[in-house]
Z-matrix of the N, CA and C atoms (Angstrom, degrees):
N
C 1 1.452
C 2 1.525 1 110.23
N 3 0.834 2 113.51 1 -23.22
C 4 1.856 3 141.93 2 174.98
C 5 1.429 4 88.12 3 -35.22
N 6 1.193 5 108.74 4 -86.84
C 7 1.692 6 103.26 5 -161.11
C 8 1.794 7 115.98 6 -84.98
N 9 1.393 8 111.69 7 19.02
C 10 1.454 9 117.50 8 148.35
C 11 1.387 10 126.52 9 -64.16
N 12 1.679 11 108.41 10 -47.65
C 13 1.178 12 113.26 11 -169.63
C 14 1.286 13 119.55 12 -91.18
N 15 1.746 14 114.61 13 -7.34
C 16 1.641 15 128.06 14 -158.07
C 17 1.933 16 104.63 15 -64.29
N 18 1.557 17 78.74 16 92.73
C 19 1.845 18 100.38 17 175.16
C 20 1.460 19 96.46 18 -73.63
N 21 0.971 20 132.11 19 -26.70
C 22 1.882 21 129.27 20 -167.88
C 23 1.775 22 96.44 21 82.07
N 24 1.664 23 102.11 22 -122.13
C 25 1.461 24 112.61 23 -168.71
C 26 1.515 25 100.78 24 -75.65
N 27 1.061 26 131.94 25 -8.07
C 28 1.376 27 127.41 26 -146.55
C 29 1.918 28 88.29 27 -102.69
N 30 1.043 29 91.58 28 24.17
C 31 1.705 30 98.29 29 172.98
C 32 1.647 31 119.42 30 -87.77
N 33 1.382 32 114.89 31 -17.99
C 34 1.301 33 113.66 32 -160.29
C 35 1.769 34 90.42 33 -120.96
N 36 1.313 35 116.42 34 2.10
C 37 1.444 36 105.09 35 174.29
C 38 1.371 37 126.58 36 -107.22
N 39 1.241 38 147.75 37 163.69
C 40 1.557 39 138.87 38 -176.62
C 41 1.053 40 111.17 39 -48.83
N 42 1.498 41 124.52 40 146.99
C 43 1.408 42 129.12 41 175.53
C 44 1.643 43 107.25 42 -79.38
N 45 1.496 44 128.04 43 -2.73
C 46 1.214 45 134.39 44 173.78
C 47 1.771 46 111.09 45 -72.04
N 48 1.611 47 102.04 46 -26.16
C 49 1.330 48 98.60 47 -179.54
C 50 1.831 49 114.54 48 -109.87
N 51 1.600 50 98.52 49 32.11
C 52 1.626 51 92.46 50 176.84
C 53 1.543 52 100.83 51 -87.98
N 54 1.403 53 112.93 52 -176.59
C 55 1.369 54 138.37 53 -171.79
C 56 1.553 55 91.77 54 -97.39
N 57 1.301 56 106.65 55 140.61
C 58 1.657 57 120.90 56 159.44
C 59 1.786 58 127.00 57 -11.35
N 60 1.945 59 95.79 58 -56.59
C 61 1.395 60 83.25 59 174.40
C 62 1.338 61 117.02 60 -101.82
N 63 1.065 62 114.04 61 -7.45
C 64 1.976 63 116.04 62 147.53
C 65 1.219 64 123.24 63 -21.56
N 66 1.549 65 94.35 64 -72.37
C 67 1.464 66 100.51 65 -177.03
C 68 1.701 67 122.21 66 -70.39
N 69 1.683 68 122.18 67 -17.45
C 70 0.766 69 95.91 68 170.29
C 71 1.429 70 116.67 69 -107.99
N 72 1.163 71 127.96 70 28.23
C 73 1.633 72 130.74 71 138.56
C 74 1.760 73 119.60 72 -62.12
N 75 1.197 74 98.13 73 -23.01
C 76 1.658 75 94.92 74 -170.33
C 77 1.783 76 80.53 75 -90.32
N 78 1.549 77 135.02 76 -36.24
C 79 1.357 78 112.96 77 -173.96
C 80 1.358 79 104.00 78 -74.36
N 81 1.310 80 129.63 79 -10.53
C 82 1.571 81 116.33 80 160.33
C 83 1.562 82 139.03 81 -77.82
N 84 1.617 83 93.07 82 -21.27
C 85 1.640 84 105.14 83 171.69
C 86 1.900 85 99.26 84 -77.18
N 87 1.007 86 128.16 85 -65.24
C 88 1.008 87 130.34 86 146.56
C 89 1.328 88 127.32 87 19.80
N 90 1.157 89 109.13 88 -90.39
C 91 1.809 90 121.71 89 170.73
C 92 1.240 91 112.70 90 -70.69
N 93 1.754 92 116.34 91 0.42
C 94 1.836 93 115.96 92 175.83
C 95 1.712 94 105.05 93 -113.58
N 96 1.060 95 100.17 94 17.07
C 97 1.855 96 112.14 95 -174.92
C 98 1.504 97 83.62 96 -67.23
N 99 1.068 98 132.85 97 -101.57
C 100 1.800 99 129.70 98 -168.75
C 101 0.764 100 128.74 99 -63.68
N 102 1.577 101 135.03 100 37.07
C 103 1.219 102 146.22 101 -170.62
C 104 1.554 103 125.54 102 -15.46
N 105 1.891 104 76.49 103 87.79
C 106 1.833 105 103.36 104 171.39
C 107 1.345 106 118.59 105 -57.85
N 108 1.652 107 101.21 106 149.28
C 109 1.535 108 109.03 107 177.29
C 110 1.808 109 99.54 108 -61.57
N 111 1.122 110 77.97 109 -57.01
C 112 1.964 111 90.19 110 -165.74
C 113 1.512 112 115.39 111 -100.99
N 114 1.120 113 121.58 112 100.35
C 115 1.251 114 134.11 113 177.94
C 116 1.704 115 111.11 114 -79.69
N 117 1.735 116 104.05 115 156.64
C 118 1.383 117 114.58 116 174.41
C 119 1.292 118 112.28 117 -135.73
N 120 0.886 119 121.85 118 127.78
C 121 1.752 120 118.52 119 -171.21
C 122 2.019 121 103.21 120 -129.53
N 123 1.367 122 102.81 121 128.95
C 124 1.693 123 94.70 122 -173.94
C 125 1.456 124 90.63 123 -120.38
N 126 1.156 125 108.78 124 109.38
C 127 1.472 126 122.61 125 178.27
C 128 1.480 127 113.04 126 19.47
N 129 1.979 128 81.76 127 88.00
C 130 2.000 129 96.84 128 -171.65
C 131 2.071 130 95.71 129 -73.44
N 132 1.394 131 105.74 130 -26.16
C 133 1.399 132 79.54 131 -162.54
C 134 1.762 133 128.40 132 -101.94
N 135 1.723 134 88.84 133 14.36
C 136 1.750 135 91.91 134 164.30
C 137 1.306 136 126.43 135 -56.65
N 138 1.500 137 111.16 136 121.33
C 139 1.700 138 116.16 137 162.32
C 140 1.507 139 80.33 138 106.20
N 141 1.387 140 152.82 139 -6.22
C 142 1.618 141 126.47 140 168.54
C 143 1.394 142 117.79 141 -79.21
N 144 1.082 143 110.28 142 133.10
C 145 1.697 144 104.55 143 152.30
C 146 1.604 145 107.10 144 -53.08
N 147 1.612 146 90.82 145 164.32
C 148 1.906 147 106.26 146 -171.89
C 149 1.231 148 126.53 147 -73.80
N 150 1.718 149 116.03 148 0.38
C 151 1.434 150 151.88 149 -159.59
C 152 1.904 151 80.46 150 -91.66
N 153 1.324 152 86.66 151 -61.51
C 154 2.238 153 91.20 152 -157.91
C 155 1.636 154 82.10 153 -88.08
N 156 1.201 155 155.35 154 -23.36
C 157 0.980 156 145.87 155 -155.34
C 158 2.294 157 93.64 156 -90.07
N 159 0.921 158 121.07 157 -24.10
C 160 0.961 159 118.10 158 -172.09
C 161 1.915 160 109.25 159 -102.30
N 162 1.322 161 98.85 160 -16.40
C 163 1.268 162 111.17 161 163.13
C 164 1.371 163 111.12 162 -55.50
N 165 1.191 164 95.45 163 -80.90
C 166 1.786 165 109.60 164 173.25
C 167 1.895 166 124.22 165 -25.61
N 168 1.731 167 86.61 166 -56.53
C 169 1.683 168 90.60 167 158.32
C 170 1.359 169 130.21 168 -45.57
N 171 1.364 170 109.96 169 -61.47
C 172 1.535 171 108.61 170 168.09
C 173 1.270 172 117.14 171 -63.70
N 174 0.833 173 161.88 172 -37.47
C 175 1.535 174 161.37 173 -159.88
C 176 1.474 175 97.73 174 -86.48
N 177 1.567 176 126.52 175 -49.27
C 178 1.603 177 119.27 176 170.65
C 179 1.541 178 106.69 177 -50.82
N 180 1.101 179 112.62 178 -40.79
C 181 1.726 180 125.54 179 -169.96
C 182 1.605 181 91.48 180 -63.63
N 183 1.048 182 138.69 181 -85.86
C 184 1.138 183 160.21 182 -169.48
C 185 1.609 184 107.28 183 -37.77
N 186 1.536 185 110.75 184 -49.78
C 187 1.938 186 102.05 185 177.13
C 188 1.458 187 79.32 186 -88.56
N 189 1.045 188 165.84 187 7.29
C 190 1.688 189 132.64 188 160.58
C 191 2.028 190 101.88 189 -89.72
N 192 1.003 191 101.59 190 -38.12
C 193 1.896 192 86.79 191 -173.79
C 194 1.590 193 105.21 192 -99.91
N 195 1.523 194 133.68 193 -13.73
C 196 1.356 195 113.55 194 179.61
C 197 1.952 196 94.13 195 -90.01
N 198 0.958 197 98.36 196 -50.86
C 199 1.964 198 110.81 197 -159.51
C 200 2.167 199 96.72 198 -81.63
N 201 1.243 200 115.41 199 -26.57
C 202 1.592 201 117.45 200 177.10
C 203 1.950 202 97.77 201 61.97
N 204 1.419 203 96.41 202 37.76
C 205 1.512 204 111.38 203 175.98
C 206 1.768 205 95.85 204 -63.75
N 207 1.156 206 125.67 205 139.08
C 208 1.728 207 119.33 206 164.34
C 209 1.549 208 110.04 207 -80.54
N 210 0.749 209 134.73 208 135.55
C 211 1.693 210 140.13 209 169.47
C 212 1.629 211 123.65 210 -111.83
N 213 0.977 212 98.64 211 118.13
C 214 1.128 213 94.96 212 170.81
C 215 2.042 214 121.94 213 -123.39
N 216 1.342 215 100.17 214 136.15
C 217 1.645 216 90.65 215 -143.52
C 218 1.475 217 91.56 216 -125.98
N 219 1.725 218 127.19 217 145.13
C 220 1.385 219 120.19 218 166.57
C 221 1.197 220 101.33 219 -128.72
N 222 1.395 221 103.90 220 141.03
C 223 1.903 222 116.03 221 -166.03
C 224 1.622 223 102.28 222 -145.46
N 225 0.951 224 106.46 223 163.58
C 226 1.685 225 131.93 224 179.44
C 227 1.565 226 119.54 225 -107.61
N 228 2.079 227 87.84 226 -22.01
C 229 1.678 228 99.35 227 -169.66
C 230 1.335 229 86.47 228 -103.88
N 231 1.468 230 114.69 229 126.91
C 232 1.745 231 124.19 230 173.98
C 233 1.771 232 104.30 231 -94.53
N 234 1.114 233 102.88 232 -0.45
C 235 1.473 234 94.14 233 175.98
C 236 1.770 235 103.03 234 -73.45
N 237 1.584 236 108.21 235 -50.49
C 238 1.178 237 130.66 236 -179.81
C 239 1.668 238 113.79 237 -53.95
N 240 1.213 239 113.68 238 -29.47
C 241 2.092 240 125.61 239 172.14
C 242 1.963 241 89.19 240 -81.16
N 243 1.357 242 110.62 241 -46.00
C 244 1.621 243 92.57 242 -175.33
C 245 1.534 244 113.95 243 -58.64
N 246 1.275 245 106.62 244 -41.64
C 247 1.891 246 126.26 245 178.33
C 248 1.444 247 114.88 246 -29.33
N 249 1.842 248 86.45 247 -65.69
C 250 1.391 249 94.96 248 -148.50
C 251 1.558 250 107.51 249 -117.47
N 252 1.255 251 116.51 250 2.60
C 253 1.406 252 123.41 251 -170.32
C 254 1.714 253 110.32 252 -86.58
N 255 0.970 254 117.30 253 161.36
C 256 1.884 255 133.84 254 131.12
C 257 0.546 256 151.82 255 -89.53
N 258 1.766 257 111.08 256 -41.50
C 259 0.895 258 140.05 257 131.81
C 260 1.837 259 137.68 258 -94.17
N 261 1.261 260 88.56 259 155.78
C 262 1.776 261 86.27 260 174.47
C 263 1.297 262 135.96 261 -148.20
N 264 1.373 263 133.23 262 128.33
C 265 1.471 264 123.77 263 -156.24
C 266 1.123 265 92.68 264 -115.56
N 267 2.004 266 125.94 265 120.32
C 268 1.189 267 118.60 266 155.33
C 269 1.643 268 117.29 267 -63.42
N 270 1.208 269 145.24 268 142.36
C 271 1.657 270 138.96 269 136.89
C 272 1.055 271 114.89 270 -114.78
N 273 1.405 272 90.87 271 138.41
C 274 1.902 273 114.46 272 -179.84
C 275 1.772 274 105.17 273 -112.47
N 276 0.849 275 122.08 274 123.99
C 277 1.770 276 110.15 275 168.66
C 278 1.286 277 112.70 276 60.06
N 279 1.535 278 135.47 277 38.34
C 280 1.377 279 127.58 278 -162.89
C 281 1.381 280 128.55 279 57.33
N 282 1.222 281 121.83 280 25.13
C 283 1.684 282 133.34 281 162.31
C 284 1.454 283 122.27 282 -140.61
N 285 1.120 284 96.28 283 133.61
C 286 1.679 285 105.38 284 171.48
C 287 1.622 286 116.80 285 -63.39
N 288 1.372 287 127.77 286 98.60
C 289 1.286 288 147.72 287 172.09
C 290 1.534 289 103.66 288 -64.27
N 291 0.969 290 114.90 289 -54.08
C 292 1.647 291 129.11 290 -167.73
C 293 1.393 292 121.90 291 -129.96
N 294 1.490 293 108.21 292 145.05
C 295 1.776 294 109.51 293 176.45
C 296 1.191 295 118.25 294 -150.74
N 297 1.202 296 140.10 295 119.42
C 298 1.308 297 130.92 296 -178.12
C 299 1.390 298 97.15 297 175.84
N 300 1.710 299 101.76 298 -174.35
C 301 1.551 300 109.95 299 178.30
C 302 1.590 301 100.48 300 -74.99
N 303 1.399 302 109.75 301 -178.48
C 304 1.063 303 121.18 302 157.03
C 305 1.268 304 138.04 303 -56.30
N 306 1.551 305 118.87 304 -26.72
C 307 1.366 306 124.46 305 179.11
C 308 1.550 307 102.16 306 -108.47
N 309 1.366 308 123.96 307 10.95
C 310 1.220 309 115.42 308 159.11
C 311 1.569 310 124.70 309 -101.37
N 312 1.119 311 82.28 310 -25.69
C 313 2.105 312 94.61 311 169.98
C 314 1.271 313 101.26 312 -62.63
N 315 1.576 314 114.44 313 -56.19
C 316 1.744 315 105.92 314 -161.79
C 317 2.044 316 103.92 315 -68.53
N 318 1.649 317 76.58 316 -26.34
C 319 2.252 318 54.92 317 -176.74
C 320 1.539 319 103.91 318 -91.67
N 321 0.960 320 131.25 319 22.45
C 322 1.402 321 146.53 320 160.70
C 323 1.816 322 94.14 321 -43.08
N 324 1.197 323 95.80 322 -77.82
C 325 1.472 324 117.05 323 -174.86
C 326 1.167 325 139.35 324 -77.15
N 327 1.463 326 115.35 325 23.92
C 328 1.560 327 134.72 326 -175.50
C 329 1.408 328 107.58 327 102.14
N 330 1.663 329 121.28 328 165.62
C 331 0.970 330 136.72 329 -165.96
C 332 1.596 331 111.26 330 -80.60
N 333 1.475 332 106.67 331 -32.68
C 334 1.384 333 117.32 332 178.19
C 335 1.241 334 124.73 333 -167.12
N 336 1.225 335 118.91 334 140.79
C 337 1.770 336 123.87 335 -160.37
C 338 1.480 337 98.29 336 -97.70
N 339 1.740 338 118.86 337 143.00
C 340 1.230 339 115.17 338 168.97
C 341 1.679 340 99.37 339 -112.94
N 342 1.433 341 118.16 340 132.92
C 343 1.361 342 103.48 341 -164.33
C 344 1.895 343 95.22 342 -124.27
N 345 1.337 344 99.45 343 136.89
C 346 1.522 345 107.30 344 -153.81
C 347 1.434 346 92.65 345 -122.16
N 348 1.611 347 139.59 346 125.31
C 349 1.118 348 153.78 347 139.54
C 350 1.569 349 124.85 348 -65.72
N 351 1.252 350 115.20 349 99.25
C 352 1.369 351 125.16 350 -141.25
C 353 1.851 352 100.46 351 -116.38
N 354 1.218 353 140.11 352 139.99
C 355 1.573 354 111.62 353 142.09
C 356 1.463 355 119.13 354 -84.16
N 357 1.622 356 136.46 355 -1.51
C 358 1.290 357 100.82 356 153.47
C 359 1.507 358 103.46 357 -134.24
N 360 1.121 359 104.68 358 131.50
C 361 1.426 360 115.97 359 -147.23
C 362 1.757 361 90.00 360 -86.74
N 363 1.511 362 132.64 361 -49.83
C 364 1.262 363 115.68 362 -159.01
C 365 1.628 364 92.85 363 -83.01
N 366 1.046 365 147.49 364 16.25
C 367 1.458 366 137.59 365 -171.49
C 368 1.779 367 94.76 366 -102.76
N 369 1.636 368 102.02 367 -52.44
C 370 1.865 369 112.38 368 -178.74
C 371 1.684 370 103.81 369 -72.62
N 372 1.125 371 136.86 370 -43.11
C 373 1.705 372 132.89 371 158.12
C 374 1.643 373 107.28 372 -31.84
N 375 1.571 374 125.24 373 -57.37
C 376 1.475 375 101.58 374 178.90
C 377 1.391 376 106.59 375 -77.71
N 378 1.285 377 138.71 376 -18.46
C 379 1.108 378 102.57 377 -158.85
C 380 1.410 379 96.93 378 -99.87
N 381 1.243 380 135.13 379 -17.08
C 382 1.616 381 134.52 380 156.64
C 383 0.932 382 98.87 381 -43.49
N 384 1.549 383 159.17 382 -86.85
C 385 1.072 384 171.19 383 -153.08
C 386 1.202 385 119.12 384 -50.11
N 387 1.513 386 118.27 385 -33.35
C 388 1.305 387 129.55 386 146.80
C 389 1.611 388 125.95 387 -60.60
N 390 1.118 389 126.37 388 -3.19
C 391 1.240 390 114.31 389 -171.76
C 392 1.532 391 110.26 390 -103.92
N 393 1.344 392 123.81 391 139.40
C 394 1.831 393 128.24 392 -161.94
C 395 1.280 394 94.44 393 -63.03
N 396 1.640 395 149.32 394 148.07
C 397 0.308 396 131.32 395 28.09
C 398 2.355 397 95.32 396 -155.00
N 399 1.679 398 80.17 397 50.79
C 400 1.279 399 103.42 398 -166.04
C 401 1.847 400 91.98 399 -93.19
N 402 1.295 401 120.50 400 138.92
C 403 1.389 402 116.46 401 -167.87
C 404 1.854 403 106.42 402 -114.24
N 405 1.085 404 104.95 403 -42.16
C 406 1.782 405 112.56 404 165.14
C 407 1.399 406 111.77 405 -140.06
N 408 1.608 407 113.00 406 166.76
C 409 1.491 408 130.61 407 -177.09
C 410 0.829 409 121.81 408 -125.98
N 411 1.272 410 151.87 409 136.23
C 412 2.125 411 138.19 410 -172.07
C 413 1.246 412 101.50 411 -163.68
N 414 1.337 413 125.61 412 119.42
C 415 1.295 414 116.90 413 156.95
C 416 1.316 415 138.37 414 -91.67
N 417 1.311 416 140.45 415 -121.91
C 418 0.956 417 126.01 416 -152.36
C 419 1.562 418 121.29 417 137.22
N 420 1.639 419 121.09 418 61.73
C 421 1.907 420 98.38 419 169.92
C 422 1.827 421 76.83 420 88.69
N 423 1.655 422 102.08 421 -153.23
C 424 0.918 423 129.88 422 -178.94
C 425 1.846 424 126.08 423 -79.15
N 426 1.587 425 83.09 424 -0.27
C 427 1.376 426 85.30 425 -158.75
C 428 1.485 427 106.56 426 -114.21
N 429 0.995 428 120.81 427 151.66
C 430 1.954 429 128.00 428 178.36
C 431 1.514 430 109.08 429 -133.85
N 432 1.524 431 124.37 430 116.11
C 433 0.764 432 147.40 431 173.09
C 434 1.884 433 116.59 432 -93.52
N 435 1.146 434 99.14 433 121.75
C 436 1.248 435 114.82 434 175.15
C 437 1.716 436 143.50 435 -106.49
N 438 1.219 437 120.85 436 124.55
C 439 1.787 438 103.45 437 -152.22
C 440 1.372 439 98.51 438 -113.21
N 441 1.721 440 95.54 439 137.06
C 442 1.802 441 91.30 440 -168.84
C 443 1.454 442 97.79 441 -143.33
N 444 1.007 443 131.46 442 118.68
C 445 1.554 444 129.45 443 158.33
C 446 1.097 445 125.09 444 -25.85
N 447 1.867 446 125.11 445 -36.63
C 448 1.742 447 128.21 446 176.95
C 449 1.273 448 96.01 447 -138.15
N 450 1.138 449 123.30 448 84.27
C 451 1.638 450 141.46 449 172.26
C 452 1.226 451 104.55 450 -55.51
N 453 1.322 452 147.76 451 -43.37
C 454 1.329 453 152.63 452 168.91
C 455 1.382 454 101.33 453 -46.28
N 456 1.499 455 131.82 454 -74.25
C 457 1.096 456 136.18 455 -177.92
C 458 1.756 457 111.03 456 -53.35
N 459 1.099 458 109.78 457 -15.55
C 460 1.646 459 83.75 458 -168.28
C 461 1.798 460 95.64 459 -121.11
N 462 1.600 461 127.33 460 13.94
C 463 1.262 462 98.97 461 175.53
C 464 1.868 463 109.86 462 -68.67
N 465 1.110 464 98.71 463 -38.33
C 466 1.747 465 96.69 464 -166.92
C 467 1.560 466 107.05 465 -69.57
N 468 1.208 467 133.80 466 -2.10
C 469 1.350 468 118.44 467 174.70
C 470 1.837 469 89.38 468 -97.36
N 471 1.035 470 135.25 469 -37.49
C 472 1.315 471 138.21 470 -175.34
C 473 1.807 472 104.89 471 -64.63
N 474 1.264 473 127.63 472 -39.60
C 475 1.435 474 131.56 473 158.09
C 476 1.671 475 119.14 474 -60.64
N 477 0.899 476 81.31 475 -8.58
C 478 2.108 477 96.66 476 -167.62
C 479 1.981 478 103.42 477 -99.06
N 480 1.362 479 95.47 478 -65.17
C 481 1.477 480 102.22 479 172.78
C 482 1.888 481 95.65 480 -44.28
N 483 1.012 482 127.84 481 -68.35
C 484 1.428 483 138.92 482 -125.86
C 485 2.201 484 98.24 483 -84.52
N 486 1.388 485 95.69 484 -54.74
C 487 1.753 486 89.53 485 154.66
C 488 1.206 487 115.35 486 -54.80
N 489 1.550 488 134.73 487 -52.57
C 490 1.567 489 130.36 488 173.56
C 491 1.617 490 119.32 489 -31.85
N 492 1.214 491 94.91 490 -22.52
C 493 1.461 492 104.38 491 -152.65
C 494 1.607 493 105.37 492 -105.12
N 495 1.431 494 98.50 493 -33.46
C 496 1.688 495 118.84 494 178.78
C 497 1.449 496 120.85 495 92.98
N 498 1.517 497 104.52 496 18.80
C 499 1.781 498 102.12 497 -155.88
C 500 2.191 499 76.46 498 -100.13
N 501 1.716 500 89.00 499 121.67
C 502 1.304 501 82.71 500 169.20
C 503 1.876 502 135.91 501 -74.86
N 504 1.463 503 108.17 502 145.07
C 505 1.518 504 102.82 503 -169.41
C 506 1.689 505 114.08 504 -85.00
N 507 0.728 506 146.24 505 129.85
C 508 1.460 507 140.86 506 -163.51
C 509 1.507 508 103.47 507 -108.57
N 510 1.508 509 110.96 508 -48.46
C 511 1.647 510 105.53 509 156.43
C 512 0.986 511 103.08 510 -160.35
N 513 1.757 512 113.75 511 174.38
C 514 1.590 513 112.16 512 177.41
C 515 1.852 514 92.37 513 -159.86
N 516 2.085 515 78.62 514 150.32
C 517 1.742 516 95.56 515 -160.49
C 518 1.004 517 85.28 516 -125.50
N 519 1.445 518 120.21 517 164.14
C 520 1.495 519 134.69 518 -148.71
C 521 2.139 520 94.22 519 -161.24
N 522 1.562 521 100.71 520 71.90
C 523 1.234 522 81.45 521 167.47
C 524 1.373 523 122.63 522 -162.57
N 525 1.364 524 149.79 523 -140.43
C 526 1.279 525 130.40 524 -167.45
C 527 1.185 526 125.05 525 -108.21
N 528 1.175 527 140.14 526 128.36
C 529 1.466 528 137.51 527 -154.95
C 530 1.654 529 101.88 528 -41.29
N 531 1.675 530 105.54 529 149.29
C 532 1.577 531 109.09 530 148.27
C 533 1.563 532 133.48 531 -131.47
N 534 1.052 533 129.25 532 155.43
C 535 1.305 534 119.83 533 -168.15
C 536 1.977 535 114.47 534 -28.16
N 537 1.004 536 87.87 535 -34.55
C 538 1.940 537 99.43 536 -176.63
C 539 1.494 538 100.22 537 -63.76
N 540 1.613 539 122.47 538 -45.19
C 541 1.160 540 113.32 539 -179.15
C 542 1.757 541 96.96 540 -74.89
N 543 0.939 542 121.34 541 -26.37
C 544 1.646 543 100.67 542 -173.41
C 545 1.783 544 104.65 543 -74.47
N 546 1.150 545 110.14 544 -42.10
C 547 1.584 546 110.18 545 -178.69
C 548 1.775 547 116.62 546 -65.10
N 549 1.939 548 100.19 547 -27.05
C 550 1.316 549 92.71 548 161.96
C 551 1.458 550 137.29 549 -72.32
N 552 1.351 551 105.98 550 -19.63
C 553 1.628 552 130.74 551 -162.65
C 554 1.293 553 86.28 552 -67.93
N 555 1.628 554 119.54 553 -82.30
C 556 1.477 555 142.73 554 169.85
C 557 1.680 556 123.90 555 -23.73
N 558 0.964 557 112.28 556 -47.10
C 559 1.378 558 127.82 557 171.14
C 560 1.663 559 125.35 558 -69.07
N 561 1.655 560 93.30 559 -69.81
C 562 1.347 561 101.16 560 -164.14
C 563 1.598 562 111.64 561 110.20
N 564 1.437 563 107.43 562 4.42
C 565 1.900 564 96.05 563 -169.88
C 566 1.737 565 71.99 564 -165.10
N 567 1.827 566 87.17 565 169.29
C 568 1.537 567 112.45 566 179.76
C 569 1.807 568 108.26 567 -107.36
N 570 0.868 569 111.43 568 125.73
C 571 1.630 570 116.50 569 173.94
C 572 2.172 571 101.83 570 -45.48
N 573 1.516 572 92.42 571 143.01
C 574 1.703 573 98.10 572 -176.37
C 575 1.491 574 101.67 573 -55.19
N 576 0.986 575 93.61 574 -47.00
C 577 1.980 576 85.26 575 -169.61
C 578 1.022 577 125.33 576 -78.65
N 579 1.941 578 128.51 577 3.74
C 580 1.405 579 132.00 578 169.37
C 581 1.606 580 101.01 579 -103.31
N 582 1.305 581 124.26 580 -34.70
C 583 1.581 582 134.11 581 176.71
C 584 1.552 583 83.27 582 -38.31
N 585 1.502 584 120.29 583 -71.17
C 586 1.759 585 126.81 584 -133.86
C 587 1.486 586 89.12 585 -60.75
């Protein structure tokens, strides 16, 4: 817990005058003073830099495999549920949509996402969507993500359809689903703190 809380100098001054993620390292040492079986954490790592934000990671890591502490954690950052989870509960609107590990959610939704930066996104969505052996479509912003079982095989017919079509490509990613694409698939929208 030592290097959760390591304020440096800021040890000998009021906790009224720490910084945002100061203070909520001391609300994490805090709730680990009697070292609970079952922990609850409600999005410990809003407002840290990636310095204390990675602290936090390890130290969750650390009371779940040295101490077999249970955790239970709510986040906005799905990179952070891929990190540190086993499990994972999507919610949409007050219900659990989804449950599983992490590598079962993402292959939930195809083997691999081709993600296409488009300027008009609902014109390149049908015609992605049209192409064999494309399995779902979602956009997003500027961007349209595409779910394909052999992503290798299908970027160049998906570049092919999409010049045919004239909708210009601005870029295109070729890679493996992530929780964001599973919460986008499921949803229909991107969580605030993966959008930013």
């Amino acid at each position: 817990m030592r290097g959760l809380i390591d304020i440096g100098d800021a040890l000998d001054q009021r906790i009224k005058t720490y910084s945002g993620g100061m203070k909520r390292r001391v609300d994490l040492a805090a709730a680990l003073i009697h070292n609970p079986e079952v922990l609850f954490l409600d999005e410990p790592t809003t407002g840290l830099d990636p310095a204390s934000r990675a602290k936090v990671w390890d130290e969750v890591k650390r009371l779940n495999d040295e101490l077999g502490m249970t955790i239970f954690l709510t986040t906005q950052y799905l990179e952070e549920a891929d990190a540190l989870a086993h499990r994972v509960g999507i919610i949409d609107r007050g219900k659990i949509i989804a449950e599983g590990t992490p590598t079962q959610l993402k292959r939930s939704i195809g083997a691999d996402v081709v993600a296409v930066r488009v300027d008009d996104v609902v014109r390149a969505s049908g015609v992605i969507a049209a192409v064999p052996g494309i399995d779902s479509v979602e956009s997003s912003g500027d961007e349209v993500l595409a779910s394909t079982t052999d992503g290798p095989a299908s970027v160049s017919p998906v570049v092919v359809a999409l010049a045919g079509a004239g909708v210009r490509v601005r870029s295109l990613t070729l890679r493996e689903p992530t929780l964001d694409d599973v919460f986008l698939t499921l949803t229909g929208q991107h969580l605030e703190g993966e959008a930013a």
